[in-house]
C-alpha positions as CSV (number, residue, x, y, z in Angstrom):
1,X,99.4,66.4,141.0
2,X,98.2,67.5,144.2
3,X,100.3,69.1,147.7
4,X,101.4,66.4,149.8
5,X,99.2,65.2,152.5
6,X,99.3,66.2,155.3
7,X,100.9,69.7,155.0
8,X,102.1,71.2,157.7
9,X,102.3,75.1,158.7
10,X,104.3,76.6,162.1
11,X,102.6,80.0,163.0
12,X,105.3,82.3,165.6
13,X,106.6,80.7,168.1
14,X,103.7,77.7,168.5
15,X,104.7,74.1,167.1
16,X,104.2,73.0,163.5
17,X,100.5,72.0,163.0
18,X,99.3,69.4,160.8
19,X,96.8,69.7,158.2
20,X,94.9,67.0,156.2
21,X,93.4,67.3,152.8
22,X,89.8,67.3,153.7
23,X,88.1,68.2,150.4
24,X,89.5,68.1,146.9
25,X,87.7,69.9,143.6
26,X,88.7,70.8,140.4
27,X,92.0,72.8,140.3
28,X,92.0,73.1,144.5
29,X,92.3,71.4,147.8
30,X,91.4,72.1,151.2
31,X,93.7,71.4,154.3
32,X,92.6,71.9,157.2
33,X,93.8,71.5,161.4
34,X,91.6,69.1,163.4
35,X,90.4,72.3,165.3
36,X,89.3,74.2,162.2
37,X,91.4,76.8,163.4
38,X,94.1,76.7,160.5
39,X,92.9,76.3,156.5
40,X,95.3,76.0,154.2
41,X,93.5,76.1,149.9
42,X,95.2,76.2,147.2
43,X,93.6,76.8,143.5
44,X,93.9,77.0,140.3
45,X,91.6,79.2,137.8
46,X,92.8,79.2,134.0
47,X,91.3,81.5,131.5
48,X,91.7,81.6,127.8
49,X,94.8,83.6,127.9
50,X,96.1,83.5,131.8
51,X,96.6,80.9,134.5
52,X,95.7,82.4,137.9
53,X,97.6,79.9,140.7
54,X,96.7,80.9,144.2
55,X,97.7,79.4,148.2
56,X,95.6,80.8,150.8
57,X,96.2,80.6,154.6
58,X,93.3,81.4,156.4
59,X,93.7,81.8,160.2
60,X,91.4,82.2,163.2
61,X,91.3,82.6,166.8
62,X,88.9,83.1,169.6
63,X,89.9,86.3,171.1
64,X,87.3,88.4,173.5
65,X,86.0,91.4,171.9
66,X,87.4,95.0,172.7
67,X,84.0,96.1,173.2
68,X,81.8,93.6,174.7
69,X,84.4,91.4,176.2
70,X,82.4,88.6,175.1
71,X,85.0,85.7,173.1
72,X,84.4,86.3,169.5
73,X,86.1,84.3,166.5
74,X,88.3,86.4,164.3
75,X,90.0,85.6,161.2
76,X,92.5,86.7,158.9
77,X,93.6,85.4,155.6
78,X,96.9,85.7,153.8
79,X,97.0,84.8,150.0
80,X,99.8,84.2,147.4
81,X,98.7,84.9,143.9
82,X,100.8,84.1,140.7
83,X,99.0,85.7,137.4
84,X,100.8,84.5,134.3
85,X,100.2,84.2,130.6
86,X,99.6,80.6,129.1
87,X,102.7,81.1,127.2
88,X,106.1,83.1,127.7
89,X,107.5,82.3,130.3
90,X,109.5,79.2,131.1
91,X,108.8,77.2,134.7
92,X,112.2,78.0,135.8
93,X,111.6,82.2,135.2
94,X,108.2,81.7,136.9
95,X,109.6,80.1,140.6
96,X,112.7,82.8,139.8
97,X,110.5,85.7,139.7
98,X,108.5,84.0,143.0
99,X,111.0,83.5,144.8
100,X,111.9,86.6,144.1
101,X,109.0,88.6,145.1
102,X,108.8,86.4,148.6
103,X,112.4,86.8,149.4
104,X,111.5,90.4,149.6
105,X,109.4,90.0,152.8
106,X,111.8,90.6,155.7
107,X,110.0,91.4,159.3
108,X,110.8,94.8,158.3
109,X,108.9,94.7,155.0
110,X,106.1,92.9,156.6
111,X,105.6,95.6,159.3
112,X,105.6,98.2,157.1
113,X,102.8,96.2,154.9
114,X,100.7,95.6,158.4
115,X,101.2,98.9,159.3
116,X,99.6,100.5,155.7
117,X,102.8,101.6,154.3
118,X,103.6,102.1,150.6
């Protein structure tokens, strides 16, 4: 079973963008914006023991550099990785303790992240 296609992703205050599968693999897809500018892969990697499930946002922007001036692509990517044992817990503990976890990342929360706080 795969995400549904298109996804879509609203970044600030911009409007919703959509993204299209583009590429599918074993255990991941890629969705991506028609600019490039928006990637959206998630992937599966399952060991003998653990199941890593992972959803990454990678983001970039032409933005001119503080040195040269000269307009330079710069990205930044923001990953959600769930790391659990083959056996233990049930599906409904696993979203509970997600949710969870995301829940927990209020503007405040995520400033004090950005801003290199423990």
């Amino acid at each position: 079973m795969s995400y549904s296609d298109p996804q879509s992703i609203k970044v600030g205050s911009n409007t919703a963008v959509s993204l299209p599968r583009v590429s599918t693999g074993t255990n991941t897809s890629t969705y991506k914006s028609g600019d490039g500018s928006i990637e959206i892969v998630p992937a599966h990697a399952i060991g003998a023991r653990r199941i890593r499930r992972s959803d990454r946002l990678n983001f970039s922007k032409i933005a001119p550099d503080p040195f040269t001036g000269v307009n330079t692509s710069f990205g930044m990517t923001v990953n959600v990785v769930v790391d659990i044992p083959k056996t233990g817990f049930t599906q409904a503990e696993q979203i509970a303790v997600v949710k969870a976890q995301l829940a927990r990342f209020t503007d405040e929360t995520i400033t004090k992240l950005l801003g290199g706080e423990n």
